[in-house]
N, C-alpha and C positions, 0 to 999 in steps of 0.2 A: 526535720524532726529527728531523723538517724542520728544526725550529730549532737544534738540536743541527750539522745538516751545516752551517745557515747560517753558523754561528759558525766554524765549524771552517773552509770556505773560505774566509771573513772573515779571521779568522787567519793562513789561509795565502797570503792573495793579499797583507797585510800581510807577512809575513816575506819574501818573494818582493821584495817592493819594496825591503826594507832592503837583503836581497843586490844586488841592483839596482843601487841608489844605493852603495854598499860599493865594486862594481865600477866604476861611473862614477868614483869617485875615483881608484881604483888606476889606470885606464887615464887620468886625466888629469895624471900627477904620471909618466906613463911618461916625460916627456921630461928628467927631471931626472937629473941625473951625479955630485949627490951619494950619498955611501957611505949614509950616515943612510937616507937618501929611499928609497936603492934594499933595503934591509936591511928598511926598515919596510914598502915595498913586499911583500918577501917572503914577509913572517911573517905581513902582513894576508893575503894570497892564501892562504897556508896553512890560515889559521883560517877562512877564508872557506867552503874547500873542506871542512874539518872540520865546518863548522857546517851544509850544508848536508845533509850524512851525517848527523847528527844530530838533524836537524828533521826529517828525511826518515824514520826511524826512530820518535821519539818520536810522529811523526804517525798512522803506521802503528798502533803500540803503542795509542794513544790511541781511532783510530776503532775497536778492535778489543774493547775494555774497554767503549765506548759502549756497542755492535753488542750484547755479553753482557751487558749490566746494561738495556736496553731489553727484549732478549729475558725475563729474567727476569724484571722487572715486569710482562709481558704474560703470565707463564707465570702465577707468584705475583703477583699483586695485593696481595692480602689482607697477606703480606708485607711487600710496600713500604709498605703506609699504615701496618703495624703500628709496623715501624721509625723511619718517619719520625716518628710521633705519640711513641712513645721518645723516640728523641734529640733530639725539641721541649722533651718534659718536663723531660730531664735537664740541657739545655740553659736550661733556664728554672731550675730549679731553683739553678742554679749561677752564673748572672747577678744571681738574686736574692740572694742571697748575699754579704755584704759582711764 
């Protein structure tokens, strides 16, 4: 599960940056008086702010689906190695497979 959060901060201290740097441009291009400039300014801030909603969300979603499927393998075991040795099979089976 430890490496599970690592990644997941990983990710998010990534996506954090792209915002970041997104907003570093927009605020660098603030001085500009064309129409274009200022239209694309807009629409990026927009999306900007959409996107954060988004991530912000899916992250949510994601640690939460981790949190029950951790839990579950610790409940059932037996379970998860059943499945996983499955879908190796069926996985293998179908690779071989030409």
């Amino acid at each position: 599960m430890s490496k599970t959060q690592n990644t997941s901060k990983t990710m998010s201290k990534e996506m954090k940056s792209i915002i970041e740097h997104a907003h570093a441009l927009v605020n660098a291009t603030s001085g500009e008086m064309d129409n274009r400039v200022k239209s694309a300014r807009a629409a990026l801030m927009e999306r900007l702010e959409s996107a954060k909603n988004e991530y912000g969300e899916i992250e949510d979603r994601l640690i939460e689906k981790i949190q029950a499927a951790d839990e579950f393998i610790h409940v059932k075991p037996y379970y998860a190695i059943g499945g996983t040795f499955i879908t190796g099979l069926f996985m293998g089976w179908i690779m071989s497979r030409k």
